[in-house]
N, CA, C and O atoms as a printed pandas DataFrame, in Angstrom:
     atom_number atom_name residue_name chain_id  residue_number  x_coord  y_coord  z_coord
0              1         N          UNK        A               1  105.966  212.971  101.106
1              2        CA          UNK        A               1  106.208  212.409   99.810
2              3         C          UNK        A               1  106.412  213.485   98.751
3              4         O          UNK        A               1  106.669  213.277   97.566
4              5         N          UNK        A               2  106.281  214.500   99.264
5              6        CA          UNK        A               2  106.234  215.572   98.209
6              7         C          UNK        A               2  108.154  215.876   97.504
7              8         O          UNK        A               2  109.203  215.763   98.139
8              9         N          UNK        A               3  108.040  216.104   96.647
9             10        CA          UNK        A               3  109.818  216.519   95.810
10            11         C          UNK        A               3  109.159  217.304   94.567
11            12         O          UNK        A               3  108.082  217.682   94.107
12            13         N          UNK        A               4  111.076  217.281   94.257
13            14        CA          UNK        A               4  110.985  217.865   93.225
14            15         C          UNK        A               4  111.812  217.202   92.047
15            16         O          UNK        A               4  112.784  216.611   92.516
16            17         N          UNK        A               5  111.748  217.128   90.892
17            18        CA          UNK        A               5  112.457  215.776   90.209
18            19         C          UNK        A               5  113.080  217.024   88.693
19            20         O          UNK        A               5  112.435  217.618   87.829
20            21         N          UNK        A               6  114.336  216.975   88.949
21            22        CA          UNK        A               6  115.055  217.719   87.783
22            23         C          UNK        A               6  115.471  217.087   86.740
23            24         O          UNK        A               6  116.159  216.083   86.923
24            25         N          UNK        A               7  115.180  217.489   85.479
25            26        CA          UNK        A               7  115.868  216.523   84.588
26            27         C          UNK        A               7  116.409  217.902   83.420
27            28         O          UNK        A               7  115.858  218.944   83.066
28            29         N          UNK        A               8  117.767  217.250   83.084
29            30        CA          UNK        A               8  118.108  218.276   81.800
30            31         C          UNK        A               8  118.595  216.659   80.952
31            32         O          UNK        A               8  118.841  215.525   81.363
32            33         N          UNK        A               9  118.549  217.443   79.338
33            34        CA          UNK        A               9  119.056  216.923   78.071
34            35         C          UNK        A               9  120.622  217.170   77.816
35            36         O          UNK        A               9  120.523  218.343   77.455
36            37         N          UNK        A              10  121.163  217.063   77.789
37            38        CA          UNK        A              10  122.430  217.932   77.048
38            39         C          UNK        A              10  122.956  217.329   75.888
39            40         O          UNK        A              10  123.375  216.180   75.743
40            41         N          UNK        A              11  122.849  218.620   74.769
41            42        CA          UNK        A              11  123.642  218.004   73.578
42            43         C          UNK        A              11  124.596  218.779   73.493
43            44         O          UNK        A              11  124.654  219.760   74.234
44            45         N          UNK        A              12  125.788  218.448   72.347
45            46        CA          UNK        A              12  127.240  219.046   72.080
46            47         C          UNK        A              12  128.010  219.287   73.478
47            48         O          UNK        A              12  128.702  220.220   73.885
48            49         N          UNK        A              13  127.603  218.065   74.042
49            50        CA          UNK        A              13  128.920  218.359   75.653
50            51         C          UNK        A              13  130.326  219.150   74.652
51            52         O          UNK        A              13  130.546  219.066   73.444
52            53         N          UNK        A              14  130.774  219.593   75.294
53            54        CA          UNK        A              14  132.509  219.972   75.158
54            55         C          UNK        A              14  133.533  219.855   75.814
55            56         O          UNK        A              14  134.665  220.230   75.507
56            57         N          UNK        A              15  133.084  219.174   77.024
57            58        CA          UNK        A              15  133.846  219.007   78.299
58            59         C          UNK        A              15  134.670  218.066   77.559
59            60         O          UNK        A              15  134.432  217.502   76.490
60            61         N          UNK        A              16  136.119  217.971   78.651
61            62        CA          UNK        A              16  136.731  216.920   78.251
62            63         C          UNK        A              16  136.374  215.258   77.992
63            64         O          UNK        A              16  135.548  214.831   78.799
64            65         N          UNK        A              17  136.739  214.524   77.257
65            66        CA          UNK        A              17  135.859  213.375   76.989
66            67         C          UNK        A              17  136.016  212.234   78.126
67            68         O          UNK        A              17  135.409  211.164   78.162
68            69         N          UNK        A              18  136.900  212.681   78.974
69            70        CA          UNK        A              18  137.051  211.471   80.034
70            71         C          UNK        A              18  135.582  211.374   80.926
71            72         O          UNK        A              18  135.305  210.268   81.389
72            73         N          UNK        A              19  134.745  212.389   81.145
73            74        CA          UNK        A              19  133.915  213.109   82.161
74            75         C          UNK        A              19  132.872  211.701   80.950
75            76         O          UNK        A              19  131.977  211.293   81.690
76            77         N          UNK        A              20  132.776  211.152   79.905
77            78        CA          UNK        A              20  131.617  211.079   79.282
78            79         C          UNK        A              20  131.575  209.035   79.200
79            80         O          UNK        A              20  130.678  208.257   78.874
80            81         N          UNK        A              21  133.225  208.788   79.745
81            82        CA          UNK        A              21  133.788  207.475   79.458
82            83         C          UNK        A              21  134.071  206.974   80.404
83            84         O          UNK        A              21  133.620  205.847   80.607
84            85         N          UNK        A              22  135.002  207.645   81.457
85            86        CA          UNK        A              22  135.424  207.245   82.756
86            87         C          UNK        A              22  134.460  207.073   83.872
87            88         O          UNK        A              22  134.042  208.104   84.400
88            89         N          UNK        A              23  133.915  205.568   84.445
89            90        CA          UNK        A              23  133.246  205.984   85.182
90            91         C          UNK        A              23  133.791  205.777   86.427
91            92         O          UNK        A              23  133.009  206.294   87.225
92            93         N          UNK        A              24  134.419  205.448   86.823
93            94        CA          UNK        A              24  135.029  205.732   88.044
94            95         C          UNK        A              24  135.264  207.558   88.341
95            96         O          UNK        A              24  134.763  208.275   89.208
96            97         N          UNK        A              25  135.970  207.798   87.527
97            98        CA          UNK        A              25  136.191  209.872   87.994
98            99         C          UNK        A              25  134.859  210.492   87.798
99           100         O          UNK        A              25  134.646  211.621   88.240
100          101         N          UNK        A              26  133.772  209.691   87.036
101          102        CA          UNK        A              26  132.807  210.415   86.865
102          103         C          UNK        A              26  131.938  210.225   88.243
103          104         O          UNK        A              26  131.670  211.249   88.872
104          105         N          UNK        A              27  131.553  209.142   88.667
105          106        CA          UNK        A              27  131.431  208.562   90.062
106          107         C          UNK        A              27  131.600  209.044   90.927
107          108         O          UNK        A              27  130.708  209.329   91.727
108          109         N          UNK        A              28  133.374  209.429   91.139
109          110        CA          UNK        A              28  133.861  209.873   92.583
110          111         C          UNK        A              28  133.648  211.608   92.211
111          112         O          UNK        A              28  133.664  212.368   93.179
112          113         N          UNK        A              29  133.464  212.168   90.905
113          114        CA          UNK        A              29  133.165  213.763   91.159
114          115         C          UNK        A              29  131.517  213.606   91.022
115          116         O          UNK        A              29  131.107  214.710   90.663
116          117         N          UNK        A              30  130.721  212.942   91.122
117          118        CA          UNK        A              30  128.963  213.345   91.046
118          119         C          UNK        A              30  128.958  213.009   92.595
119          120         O          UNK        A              30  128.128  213.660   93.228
120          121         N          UNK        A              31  129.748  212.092   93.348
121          122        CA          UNK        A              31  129.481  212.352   94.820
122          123         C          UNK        A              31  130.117  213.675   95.582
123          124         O          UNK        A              31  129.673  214.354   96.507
124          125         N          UNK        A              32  131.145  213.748   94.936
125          126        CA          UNK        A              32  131.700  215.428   95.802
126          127         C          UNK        A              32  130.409  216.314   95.113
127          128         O          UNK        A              32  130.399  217.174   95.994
128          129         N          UNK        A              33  129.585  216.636   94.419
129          130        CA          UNK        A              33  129.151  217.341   93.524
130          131         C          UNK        A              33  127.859  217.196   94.348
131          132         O          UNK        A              33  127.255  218.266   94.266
132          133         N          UNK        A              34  127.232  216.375   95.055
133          134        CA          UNK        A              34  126.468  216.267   96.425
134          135         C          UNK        A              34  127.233  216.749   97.019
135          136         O          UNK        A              34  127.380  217.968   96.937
136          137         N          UNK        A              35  127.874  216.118   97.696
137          138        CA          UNK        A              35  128.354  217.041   99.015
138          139         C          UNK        A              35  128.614  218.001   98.895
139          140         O          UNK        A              35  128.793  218.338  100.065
140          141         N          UNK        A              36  128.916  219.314   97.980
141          142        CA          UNK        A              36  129.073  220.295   97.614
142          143         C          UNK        A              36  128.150  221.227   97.739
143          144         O          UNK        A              36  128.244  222.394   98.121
144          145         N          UNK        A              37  126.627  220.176   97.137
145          146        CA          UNK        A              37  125.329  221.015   96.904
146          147         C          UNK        A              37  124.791  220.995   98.250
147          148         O          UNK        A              37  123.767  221.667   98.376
148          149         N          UNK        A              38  125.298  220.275   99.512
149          150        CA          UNK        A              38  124.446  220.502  100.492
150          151         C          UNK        A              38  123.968  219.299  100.786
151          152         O          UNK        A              38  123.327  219.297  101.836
152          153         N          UNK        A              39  124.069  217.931  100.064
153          154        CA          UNK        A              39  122.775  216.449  100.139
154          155         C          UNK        A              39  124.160  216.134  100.171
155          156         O          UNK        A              39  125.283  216.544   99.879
156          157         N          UNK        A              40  123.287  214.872  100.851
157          158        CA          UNK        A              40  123.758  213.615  101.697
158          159         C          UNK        A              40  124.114  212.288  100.807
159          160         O          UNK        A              40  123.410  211.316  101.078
160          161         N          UNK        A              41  125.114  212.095   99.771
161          162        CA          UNK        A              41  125.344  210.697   99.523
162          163         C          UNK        A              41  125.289  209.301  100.588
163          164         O          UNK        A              41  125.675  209.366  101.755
164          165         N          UNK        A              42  124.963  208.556  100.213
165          166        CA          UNK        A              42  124.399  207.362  100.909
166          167         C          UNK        A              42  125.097  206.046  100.482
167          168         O          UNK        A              42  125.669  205.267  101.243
168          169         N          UNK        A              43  124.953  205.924   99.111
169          170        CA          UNK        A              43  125.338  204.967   98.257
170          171         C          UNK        A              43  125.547  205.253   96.804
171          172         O          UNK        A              43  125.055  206.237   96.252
172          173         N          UNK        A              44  126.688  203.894   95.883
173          174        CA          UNK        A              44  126.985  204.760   94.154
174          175         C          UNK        A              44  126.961  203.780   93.720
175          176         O          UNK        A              44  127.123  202.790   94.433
176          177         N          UNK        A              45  126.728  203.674   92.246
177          178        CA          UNK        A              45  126.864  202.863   91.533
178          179         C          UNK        A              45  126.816  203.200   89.927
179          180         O          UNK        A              45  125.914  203.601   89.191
180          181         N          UNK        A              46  128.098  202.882   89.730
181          182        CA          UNK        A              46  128.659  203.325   88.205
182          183         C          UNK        A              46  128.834  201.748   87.574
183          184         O          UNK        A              46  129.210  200.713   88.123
184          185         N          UNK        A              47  128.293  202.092   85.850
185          186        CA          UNK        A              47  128.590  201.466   85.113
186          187         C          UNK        A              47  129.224  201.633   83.944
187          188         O          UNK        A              47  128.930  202.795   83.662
188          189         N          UNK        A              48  129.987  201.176   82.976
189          190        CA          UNK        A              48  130.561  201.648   82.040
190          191         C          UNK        A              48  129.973  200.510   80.919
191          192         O          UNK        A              48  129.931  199.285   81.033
192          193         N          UNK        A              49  129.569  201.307   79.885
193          194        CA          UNK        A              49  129.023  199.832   79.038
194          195         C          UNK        A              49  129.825  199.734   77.983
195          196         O          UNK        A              49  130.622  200.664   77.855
196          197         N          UNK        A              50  129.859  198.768   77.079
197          198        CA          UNK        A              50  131.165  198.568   76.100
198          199         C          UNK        A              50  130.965  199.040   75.025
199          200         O          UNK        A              50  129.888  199.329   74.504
200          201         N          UNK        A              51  132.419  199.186   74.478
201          202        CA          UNK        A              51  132.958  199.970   73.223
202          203         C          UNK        A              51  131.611  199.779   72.178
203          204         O          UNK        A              51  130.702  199.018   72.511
204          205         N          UNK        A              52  131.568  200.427   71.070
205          206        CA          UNK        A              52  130.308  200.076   69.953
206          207         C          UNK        A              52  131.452  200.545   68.325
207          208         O          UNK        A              52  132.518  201.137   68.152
208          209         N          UNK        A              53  130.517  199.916   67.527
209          210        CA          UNK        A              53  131.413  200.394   66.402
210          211         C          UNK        A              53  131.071  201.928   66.580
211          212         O          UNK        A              53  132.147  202.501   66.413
212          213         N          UNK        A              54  130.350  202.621   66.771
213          214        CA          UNK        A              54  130.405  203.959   66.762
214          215         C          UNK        A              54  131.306  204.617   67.818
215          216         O          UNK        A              54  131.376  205.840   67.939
216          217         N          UNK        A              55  131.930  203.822   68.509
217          218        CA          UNK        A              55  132.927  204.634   69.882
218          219         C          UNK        A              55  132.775  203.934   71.037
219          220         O          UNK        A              55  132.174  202.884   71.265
220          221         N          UNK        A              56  133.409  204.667   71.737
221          222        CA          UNK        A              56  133.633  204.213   73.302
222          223         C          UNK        A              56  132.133  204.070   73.821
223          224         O          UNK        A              56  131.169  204.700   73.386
224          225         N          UNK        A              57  132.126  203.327   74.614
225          226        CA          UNK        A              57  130.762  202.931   75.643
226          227         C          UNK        A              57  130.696  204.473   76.585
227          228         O          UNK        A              57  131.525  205.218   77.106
228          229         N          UNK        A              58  129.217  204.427   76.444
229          230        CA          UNK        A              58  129.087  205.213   77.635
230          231         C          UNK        A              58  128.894  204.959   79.303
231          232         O          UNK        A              58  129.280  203.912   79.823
232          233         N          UNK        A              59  128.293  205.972   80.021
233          234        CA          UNK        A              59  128.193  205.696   81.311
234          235         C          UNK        A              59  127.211  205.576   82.132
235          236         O          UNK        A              59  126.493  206.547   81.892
236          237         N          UNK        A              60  126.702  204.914   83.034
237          238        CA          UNK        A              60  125.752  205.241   83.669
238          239         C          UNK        A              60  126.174  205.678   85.417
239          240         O          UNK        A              60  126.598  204.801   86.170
240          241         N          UNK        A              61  126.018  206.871   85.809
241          242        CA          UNK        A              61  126.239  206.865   87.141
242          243         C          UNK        A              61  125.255  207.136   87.984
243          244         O          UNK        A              61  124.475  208.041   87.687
244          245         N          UNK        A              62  125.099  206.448   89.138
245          246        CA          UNK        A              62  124.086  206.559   90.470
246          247         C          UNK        A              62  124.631  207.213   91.796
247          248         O          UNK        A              62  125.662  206.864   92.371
248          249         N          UNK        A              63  123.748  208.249   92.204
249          250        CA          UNK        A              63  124.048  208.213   93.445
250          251         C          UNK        A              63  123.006  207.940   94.535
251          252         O          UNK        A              63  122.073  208.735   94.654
252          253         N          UNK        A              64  123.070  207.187   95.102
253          254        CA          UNK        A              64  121.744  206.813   96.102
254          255         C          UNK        A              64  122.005  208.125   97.125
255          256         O          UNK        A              64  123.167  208.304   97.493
256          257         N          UNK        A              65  120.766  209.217   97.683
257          258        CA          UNK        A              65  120.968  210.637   98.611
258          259         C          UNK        A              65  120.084  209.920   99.220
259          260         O          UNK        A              65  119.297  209.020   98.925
260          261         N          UNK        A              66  120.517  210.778  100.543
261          262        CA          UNK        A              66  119.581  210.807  101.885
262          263         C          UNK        A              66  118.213  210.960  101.345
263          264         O          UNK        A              66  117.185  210.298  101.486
264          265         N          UNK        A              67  118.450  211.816  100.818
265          266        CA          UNK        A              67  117.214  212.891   99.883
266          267         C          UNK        A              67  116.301  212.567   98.810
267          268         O          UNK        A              67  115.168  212.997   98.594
268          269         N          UNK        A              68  117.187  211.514   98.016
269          270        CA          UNK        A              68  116.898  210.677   97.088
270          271         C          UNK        A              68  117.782  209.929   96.512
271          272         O          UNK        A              68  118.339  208.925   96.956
272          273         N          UNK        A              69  117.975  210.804   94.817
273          274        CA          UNK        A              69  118.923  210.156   94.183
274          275         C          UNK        A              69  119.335  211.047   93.001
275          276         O          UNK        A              69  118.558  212.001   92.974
276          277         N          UNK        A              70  119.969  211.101   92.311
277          278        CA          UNK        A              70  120.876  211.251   91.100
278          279         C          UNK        A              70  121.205  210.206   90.440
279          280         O          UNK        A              70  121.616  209.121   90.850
280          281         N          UNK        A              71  120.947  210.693   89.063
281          282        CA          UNK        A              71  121.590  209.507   87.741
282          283         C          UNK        A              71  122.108  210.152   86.493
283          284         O          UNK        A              71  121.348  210.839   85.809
284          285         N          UNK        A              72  123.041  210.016   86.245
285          286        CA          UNK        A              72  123.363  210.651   84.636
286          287         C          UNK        A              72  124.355  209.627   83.919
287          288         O          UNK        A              72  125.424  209.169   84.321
288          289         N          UNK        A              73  123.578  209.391   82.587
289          290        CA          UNK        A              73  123.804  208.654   81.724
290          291         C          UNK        A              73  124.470  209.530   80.506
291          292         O          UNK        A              73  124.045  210.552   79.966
292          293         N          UNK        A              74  125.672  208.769   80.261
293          294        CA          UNK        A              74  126.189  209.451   78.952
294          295         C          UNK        A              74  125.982  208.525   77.718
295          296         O          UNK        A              74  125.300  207.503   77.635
296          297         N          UNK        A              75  126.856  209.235   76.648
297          298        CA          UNK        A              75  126.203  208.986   75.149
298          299         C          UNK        A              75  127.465  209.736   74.701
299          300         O          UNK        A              75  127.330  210.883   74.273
300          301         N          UNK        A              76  128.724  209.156   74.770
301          302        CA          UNK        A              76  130.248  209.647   74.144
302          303         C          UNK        A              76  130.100  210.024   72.890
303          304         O          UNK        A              76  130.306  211.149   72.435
304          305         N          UNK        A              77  129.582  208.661   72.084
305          306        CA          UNK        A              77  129.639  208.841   70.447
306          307         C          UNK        A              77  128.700  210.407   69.890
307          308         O          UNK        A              77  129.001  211.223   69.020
308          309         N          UNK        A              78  127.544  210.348   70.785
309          310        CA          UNK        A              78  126.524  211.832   70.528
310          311         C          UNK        A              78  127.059  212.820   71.510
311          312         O          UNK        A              78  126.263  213.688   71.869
312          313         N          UNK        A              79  128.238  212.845   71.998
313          314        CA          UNK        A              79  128.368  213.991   72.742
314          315         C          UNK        A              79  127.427  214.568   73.587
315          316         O          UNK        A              79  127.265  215.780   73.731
316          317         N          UNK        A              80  126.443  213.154   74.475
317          318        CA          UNK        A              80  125.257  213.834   74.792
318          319         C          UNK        A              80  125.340  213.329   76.282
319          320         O          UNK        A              80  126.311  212.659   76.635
320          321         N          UNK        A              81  124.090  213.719   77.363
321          322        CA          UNK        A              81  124.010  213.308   78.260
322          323         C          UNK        A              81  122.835  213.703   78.646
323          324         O          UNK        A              81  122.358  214.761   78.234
324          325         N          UNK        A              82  122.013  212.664   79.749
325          326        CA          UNK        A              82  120.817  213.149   80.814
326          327         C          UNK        A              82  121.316  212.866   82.280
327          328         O          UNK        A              82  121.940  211.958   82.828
328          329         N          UNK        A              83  120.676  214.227   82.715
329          330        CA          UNK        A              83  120.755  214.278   84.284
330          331         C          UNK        A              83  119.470  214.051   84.673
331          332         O          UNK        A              83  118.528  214.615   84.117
332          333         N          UNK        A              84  119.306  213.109   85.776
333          334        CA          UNK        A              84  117.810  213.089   86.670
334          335         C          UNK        A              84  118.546  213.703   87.811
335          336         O          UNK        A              84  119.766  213.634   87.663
336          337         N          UNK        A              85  118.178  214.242   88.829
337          338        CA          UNK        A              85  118.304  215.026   90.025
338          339         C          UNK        A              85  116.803  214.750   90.996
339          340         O          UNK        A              85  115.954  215.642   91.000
340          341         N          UNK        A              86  116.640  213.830   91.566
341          342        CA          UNK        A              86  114.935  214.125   92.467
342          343         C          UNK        A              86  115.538  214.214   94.104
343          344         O          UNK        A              86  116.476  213.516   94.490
344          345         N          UNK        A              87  114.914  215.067   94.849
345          346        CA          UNK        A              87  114.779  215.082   96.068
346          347         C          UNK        A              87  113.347  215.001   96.570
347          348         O          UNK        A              87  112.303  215.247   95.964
348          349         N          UNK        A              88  113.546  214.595   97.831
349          350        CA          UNK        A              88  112.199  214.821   98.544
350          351         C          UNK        A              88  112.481  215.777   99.764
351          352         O          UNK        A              88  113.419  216.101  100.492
352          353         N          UNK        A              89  111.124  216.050   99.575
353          354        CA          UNK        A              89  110.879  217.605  100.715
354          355         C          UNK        A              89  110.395  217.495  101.697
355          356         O          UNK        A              89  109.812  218.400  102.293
356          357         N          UNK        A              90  110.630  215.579  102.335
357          358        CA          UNK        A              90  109.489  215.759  103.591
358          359         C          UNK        A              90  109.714  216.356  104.973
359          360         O          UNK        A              90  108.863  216.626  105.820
360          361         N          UNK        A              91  111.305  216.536  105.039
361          362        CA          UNK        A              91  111.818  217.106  106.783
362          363         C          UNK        A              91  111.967  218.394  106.176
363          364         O          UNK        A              91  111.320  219.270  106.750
364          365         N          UNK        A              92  112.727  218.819  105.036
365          366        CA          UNK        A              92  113.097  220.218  104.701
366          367         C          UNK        A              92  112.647  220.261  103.419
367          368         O          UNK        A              92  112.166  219.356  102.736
368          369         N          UNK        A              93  112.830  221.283  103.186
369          370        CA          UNK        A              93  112.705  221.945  101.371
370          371         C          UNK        A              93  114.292  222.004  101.102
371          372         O          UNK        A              93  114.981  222.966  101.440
372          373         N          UNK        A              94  114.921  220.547  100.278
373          374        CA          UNK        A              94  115.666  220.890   99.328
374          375         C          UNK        A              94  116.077  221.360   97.963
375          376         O          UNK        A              94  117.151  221.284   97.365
376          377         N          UNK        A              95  114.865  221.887   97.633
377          378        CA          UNK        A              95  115.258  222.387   96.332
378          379         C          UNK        A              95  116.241  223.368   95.580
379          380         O          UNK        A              95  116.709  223.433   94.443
380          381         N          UNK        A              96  116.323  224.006   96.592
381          382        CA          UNK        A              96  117.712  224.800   96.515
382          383         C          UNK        A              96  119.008  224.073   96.010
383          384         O          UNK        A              96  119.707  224.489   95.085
384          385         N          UNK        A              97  119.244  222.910   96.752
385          386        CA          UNK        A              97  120.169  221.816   96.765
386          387         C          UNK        A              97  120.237  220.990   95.438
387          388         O          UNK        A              97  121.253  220.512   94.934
388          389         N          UNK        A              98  119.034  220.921   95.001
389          390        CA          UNK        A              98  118.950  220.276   93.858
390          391         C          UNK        A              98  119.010  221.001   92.650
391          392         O          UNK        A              98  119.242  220.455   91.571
392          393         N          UNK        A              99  118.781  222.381   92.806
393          394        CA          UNK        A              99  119.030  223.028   91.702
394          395         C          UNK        A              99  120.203  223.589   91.415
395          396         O          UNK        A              99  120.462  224.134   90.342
396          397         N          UNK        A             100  121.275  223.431   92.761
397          398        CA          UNK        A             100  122.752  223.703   93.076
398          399         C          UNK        A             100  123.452  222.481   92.103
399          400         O          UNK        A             100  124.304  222.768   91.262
400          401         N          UNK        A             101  122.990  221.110   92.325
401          402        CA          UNK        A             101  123.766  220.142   91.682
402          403         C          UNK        A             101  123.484  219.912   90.944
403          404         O          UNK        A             101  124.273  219.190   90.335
404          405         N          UNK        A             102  121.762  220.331   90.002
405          406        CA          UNK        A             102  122.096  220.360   88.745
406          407         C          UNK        A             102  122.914  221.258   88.002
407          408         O          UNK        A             102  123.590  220.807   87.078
408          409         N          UNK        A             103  122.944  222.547   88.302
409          410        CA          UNK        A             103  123.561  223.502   88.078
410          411         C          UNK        A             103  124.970  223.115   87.521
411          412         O          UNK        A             103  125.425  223.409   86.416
412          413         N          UNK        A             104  125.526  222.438   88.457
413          414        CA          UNK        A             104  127.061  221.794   88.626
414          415         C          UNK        A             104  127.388  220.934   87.713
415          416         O          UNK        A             104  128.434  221.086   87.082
416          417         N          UNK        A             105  126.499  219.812   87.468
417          418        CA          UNK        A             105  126.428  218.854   86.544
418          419         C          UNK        A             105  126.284  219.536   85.583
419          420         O          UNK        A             105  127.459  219.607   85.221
420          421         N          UNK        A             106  125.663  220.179   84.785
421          422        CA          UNK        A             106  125.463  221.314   83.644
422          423         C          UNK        A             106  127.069  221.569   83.540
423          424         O          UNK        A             106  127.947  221.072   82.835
424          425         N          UNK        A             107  127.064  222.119   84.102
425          426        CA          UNK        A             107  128.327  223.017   83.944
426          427         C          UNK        A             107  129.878  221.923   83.599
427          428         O          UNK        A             107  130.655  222.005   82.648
428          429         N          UNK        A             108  129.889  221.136   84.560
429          430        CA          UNK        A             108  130.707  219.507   83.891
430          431         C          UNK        A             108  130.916  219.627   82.671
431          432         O          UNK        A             108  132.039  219.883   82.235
432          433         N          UNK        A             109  130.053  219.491   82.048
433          434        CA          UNK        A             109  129.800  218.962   80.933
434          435         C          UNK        A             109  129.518  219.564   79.399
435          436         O          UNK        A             109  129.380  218.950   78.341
436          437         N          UNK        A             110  129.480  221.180   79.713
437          438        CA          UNK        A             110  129.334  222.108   79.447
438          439         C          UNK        A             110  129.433  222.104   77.753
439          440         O          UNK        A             110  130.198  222.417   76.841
440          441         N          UNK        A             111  127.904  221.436   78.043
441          442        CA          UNK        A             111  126.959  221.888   76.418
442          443         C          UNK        A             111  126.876  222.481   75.623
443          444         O          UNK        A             111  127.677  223.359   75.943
444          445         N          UNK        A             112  126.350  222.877   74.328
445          446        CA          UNK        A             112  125.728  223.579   73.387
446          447         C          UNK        A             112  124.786  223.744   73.813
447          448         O          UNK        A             112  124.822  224.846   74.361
448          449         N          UNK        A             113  123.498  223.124   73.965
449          450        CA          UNK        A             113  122.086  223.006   74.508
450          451         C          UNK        A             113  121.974  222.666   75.636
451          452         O          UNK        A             113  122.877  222.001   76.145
452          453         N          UNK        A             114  120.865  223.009   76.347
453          454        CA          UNK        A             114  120.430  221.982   77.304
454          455         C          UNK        A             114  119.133  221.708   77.076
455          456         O          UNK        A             114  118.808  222.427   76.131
456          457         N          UNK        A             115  118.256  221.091   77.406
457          458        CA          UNK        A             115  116.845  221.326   77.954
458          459         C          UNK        A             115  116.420  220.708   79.585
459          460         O          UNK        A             115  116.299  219.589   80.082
460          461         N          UNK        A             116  116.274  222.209   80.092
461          462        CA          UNK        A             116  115.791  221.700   81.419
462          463         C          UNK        A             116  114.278  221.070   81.831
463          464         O          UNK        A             116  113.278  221.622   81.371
464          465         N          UNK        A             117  114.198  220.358   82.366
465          466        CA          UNK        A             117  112.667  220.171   82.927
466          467         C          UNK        A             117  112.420  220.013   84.000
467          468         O          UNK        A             117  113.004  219.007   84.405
468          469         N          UNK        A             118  111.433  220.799   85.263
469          470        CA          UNK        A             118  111.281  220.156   86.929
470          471         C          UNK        A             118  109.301  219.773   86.769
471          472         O          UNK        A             118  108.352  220.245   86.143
472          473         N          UNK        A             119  109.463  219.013   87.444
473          474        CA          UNK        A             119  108.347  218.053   87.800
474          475         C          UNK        A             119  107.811  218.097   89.440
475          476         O          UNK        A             119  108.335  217.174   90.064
476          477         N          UNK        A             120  107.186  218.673   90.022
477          478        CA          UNK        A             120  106.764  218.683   91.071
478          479         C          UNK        A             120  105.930  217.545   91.576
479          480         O          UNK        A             120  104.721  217.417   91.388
480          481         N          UNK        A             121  106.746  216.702   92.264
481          482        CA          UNK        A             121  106.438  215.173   92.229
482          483         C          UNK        A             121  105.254  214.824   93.845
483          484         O          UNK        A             121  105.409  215.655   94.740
484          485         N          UNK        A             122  104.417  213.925   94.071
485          486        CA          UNK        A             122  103.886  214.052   95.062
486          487         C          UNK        A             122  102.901  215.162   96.178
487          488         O          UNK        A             122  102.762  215.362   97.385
488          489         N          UNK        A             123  102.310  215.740   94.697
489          490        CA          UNK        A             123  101.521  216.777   95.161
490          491         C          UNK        A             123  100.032  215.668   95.336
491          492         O          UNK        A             123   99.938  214.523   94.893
492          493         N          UNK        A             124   99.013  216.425   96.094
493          494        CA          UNK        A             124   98.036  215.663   96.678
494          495         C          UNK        A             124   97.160  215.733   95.533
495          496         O          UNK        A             124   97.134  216.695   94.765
496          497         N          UNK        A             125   96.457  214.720   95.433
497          498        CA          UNK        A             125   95.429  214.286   94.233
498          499         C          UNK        A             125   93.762  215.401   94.295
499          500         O          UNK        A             125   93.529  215.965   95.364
500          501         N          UNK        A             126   93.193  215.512   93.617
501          502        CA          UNK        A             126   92.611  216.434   93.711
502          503         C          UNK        A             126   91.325  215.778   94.279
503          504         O          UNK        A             126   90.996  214.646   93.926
504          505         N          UNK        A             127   90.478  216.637   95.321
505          506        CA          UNK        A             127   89.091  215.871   95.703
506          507         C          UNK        A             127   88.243  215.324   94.832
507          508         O          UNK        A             127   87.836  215.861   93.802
508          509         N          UNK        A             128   87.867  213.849   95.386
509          510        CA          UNK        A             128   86.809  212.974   94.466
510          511         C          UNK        A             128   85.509  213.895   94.447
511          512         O          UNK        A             128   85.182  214.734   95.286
512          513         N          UNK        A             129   84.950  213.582   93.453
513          514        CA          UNK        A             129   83.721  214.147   93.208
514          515         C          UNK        A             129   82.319  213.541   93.508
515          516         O          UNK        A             129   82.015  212.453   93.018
516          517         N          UNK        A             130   81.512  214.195   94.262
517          518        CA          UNK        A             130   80.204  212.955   94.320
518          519         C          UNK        A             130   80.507  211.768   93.487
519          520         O          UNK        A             130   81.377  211.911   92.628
520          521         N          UNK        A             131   79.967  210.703   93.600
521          522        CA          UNK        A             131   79.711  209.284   93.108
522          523         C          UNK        A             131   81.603  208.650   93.031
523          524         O          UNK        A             131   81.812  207.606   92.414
524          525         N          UNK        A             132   82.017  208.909   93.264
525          526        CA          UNK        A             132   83.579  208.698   92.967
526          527         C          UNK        A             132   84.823  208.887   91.800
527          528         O          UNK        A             132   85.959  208.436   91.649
528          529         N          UNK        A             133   83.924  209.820   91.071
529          530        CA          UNK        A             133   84.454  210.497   89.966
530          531         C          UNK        A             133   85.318  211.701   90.313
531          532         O          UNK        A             133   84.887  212.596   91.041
532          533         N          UNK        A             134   86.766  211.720   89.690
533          534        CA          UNK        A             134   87.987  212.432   90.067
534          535         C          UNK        A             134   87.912  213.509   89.261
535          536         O          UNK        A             134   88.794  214.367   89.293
């Protein structure tokens, strides 16, 4: 059960604006963008949500991995986006892999900012203490 769960922020994307609207091209490049990093796509699922008075709808894309999963949600009108990236480490250590396709996704989309964050997910709970106090 043990992983590792990546998440970045991105503000001031600069990438071209199709990458932030289109979800179909955004879709079919976050699955090459696995297979690239090494993980196993499984299953996808893109949504595009509708226009707003502030602009075009953004996106939501899924990729269901062997490994886990991937999601990145855009934000056209803020020029913004989040990546989740989680794998699990129970046959191998992919983290390498996951820090390959965030890497990639970063780079897509290619920010002003980012903020990265990893979360070391499924580490073992720490021994109870006499009387059952943690």
């Amino acid at each position: 059960m043990r992983g590792l769960h990546l998440t970045a922020d991105l503000h001031g994307c600069r990438c071209t604006p199709r990458w932030l609207i289109d979800a179909q091209a955004l879709g079919a490049w976050c699955v090459q963008a696995v297979r690239d990093a090494g993980l196993q796509p499984v299953g996808q699922l893109v949504h595009r949500f509708p226009d707003t008075d502030q602009g075009p709808g953004g996106v939501t894309a899924t990729v269901l991995l062997a490994e886990s999963h991937l999601c990145v949600h855009t934000w056209p009108e803020q020029a913004a986006v989040t990546l989740d990236v989680y794998v699990c480490n129970f046959g191998a250590d992919h983290r390498s892999q996951a820090q390959a396709l965030l890497d990639a996704l970063v780079a897509r989309f290619a920010p002003e900012q980012v903020l990265r964050q990893a979360l070391e997910r499924g580490l073992s709970p720490p021994p109870a203490l006499p009387g059952g106090r943690a």
